[in-house]
C-alpha positions in Angstrom: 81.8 12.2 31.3 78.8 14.7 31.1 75.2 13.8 29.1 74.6 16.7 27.5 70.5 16.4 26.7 70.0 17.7 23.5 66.9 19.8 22.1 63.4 17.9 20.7 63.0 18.2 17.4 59.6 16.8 17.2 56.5 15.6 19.2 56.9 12.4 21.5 54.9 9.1 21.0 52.5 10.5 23.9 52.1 13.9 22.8 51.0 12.3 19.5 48.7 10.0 20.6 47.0 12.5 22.7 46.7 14.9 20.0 45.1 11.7 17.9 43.1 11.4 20.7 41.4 14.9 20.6 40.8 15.1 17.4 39.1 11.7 17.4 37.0 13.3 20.0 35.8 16.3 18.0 35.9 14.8 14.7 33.5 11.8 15.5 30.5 14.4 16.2 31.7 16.8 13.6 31.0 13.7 10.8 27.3 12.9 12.4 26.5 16.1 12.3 27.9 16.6 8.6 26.6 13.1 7.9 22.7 14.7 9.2 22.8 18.0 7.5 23.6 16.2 4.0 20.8 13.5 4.7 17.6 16.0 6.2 17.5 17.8 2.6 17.2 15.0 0.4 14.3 13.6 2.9 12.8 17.0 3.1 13.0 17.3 -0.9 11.5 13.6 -1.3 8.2 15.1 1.0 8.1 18.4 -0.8 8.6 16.4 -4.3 5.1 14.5 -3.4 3.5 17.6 -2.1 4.1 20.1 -5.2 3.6 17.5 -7.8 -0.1 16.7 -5.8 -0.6 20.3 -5.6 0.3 21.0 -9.5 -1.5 17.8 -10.7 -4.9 19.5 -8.8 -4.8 22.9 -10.2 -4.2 21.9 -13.8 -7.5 19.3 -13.6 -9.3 22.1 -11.7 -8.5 24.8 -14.1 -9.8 22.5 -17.4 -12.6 21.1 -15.4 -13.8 24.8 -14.8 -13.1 25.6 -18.1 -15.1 22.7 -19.7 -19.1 22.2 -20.7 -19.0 18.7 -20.4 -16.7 15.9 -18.6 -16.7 12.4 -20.3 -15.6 9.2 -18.2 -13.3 6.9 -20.1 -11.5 3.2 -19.7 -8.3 2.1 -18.1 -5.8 3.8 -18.7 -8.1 6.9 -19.5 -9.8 8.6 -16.6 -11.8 11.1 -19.3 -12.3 13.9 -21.3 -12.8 17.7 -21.0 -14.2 19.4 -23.5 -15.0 22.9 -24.1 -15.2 26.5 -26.4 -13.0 28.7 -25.9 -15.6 32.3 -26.7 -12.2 34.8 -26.0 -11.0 34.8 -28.9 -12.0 36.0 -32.1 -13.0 33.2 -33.9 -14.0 30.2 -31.2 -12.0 27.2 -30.8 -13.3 23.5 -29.8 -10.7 22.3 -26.7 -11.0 18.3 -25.5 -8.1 17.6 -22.9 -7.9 14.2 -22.1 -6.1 12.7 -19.2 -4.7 8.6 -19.1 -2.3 7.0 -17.3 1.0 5.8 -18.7 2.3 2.5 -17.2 5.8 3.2 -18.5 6.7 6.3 -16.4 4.3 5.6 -13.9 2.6 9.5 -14.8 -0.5 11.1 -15.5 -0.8 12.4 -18.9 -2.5 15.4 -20.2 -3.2 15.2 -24.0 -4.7 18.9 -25.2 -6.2 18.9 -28.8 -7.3 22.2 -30.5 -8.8 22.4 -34.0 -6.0 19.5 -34.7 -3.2 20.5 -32.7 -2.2 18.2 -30.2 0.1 18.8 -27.0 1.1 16.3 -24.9 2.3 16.9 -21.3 3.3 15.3 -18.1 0.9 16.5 -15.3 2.0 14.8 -12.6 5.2 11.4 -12.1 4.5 10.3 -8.9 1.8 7.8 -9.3 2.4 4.4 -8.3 -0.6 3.2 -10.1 -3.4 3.7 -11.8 -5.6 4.3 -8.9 -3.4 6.7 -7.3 -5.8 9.5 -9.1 -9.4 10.0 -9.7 -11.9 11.6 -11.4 -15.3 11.6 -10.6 -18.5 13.0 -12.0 -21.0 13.0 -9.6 -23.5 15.3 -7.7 -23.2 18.1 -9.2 -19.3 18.4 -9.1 -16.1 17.1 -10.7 -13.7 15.5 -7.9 -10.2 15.2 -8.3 -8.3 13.0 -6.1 -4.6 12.6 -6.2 -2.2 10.6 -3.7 1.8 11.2 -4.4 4.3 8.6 -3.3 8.4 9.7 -2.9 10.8 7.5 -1.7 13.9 9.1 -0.1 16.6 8.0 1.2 15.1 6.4 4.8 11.3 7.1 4.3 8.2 6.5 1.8 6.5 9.9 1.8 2.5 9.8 1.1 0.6 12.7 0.3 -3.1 12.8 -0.7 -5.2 15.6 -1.9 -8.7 16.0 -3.4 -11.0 19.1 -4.5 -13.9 19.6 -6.0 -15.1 21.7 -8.8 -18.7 22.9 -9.3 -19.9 22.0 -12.8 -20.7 24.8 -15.2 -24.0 25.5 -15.5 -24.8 26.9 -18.9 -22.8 27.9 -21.8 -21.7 31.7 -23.0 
């Protein structure tokens, strides 16, 4: 009687679990890494979230505080009023721009009225409260102080900026 050993048609039970094996091996680092890449932009968008809104919330106080003739202080929720004439155009217009805080979406508002049009806007969403921004009149210049809080996904990112703006000193 002869054995006659016939042809494999597949892999054996080691061959499979080695090949298991080595793709365990590469996968495994292959996932962290994919796991990281995903994770560092939304923490990186979370810190530049904070920074840009602080940055935007600055300039568009600076730009009316250099704009106005006179800055008003105000109660909570209202940090105070800018007002001021606008001489560019033909005929001048009166501008007030007030700025409050709204406790429901936790932002600082920006509420423009012009010979009785009114525009609203969100100048900033990152305030946590109401003494997250300032405004201060004092010696001789407007300071505007703004701290931005953004949570991500493992951190709390904090970012604080102030500047100051010299008062005007007489009128056109």
């Amino acid at each position: 009687m002869t054995h006659r050993i016939r042809p494999q048609d597949g892999a054996s039970l080691i061959e499979t679990s080695i090949t298991l094996l080595i793709i365990a091996i590469i996968t495994v680092p292959l996932v962290g890494i994919a796991f990281q890449l995903i994770m560092l932009p939304i923490d990186w968008q979370a810190n530049i979230t904070a920074i840009h809104e602080t940055r935007h919330a600055i300039r568009t106080v600076s730009e009316d505080a250099m704009r106005s003739h006179g800055f008003y202080t105000s109660e909570t929720p209202n940090y105070g009023t800018f007002s001021w004439t606008d001489y560019t155009l033909p005929v001048p217009r009166d501008h007030t721009v007030q700025y409050f805080y709204d406790e429901e979406t936790q932002a600082l508002k920006r509420l423009e009225s012009t010979q009785g049009e009114d525009t609203l806007i969100s100048v900033f969403t990152n305030l946590e409260s109401y003494a997250d921004f300032t405004i201060d009149n004092s010696l001789n210049a407007i300071t505007v102080s703004v701290t931005s809080t953004a949570d991500s996904l493992r951190d709390v990112y904090t970012y604080s900026q102030t500047m100051r703006v010299a008062k005007r000193v007489s009128t056109p």
